[in-house]
PALO-564942 format. One record per residue: x, y, z of N, C-alpha, C in turn; residue in three letters. Coordinates in pm, whole numbers, plus 50000, padded with zeros to 5 digits. Example, Ala and Ser with C-alpha at 12.3 -4.5 7.8 and 13.67 -1.06 7.14 Angstrom:
% residues 2
513194943150780512304955050780513204967050780ala/512854977550708513674989450714512905000350787ser/
% end
This chain:
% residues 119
279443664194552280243671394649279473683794695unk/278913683794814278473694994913279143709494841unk/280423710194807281103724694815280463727394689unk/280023721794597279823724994401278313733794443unk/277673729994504276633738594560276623750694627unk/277723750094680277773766394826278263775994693unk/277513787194686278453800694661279403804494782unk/281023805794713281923810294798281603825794908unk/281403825694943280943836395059282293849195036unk/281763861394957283143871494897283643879095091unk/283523876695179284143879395266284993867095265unk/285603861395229286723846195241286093835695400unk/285263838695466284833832495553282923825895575unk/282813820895635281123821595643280493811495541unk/281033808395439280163798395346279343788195398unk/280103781595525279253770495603277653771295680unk/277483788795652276333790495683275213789795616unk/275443787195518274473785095408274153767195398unk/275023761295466274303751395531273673749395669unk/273073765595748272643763595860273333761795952unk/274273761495910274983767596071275553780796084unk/276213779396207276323795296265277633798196231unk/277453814696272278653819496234279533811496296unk/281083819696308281993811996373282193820796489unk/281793815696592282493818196768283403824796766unk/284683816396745285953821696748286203835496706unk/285433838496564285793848196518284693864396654unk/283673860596634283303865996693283553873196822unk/284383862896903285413863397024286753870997013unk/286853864596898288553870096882288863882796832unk/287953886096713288003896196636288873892696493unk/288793876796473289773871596360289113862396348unk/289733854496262289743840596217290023826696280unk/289703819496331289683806096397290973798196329unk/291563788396368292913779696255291673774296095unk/290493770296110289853766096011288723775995921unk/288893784495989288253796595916288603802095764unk/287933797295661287813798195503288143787795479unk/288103772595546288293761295474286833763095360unk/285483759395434284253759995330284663766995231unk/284633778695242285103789695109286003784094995unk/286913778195044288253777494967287353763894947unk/287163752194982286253745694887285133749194829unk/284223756094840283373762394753284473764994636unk/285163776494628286133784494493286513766094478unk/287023756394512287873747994436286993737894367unk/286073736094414284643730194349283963732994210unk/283903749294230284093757494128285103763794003unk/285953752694048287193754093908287903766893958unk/288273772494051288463786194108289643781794182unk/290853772294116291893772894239292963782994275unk/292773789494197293963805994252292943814094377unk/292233812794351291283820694475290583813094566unk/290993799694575291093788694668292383791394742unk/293253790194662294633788794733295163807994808unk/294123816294749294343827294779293683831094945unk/292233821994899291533825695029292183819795174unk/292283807995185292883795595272294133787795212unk/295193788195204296243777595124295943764895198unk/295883763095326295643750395394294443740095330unk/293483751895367292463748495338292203741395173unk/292993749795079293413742094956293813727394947unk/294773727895018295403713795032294913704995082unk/293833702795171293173695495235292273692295134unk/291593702795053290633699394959291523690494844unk/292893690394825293243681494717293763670294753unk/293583669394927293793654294977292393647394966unk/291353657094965290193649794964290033643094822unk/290193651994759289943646394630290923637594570unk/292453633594596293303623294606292893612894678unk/292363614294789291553601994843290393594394783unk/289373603794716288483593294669288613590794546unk/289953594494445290613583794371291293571794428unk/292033574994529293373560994603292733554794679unk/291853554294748291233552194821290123538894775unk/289273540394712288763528994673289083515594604unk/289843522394549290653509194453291283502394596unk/292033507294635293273502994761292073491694856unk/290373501694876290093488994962289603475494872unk/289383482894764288843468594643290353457194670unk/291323463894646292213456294630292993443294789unk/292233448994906292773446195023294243457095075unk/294493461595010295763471095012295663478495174unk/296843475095227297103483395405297873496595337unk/296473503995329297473522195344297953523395522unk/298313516395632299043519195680300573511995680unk/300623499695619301713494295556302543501995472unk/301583510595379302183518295312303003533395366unk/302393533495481302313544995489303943544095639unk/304223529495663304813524795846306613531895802unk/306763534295675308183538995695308533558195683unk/307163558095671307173577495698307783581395838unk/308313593095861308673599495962307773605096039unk/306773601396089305463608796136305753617696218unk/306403623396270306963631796365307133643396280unk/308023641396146307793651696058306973657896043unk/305953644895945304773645295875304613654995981unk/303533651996108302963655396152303513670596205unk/304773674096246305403688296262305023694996107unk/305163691196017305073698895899303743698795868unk/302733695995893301313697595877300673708095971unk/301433703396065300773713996208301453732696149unk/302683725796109303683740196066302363749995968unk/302543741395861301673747795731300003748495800unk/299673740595861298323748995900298333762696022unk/299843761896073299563777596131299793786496056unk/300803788095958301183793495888300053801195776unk/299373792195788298013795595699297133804595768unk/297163797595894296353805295988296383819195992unk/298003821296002298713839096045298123844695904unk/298083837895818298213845495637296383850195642unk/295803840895670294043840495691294123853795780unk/294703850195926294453860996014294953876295930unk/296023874395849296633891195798295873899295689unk/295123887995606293903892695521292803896195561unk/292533891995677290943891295701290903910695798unk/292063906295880292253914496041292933926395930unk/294333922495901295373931795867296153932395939unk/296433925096045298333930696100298443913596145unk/
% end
């Protein structure tokens, strides 16, 4: 895993530059944080056995990192097996799903933006 390598970057943002790329635009523009700004970070800290200061830096960004890593447990077996994860998946409310994902990643966003900015 890419993140077990990055040192978490102690400004909560920027880790992705240490793989050569650039800062972030957005921030630069905005004077804040982008919606994905401290995902790297918050996987760096969760890579690193560091999940309170994963979930401190980015909460979104947390959660995404423990879908990743729920995926490449469920995930392989399911295709060994022939298994339709969208069969599984055809009696969800996606309208929800998808309102409540969008919800919690702004929500994260404002919390990122109030740490980083302050108001």
């Amino acid at each position: 895993m890419a993140a077990f390598v990055l040192e978490p970057d102690r400004r909560g943002v920027g880790t992705h530059e240490q793989l050569g790329l650039p800062p972030c635009g957005f921030f630069d523009l905005a004077g804040g944080p982008c919606p994905s700004c401290g995902f790297t970070t918050t996987f760096a800290y969760a890579a690193h056995l560091r999940p309170l200061d994963a979930l401190a830096n980015q909460p979104f960004g947390f959660f995404v990192f423990l879908l990743a890593c729920a995926a490449t447990v469920v995930l392989p077996p399911a295709v060994v097996r022939g298994v339709s994860l969208f069969a599984l998946t055809e009696r969800w409310r996606w309208r929800w799903v998808v309102l409540g994902l969008v919800s919690a990643w702004l929500a994260a966003w404002a919390y990122k933006w109030h740490i980083t900015v302050g108001f």
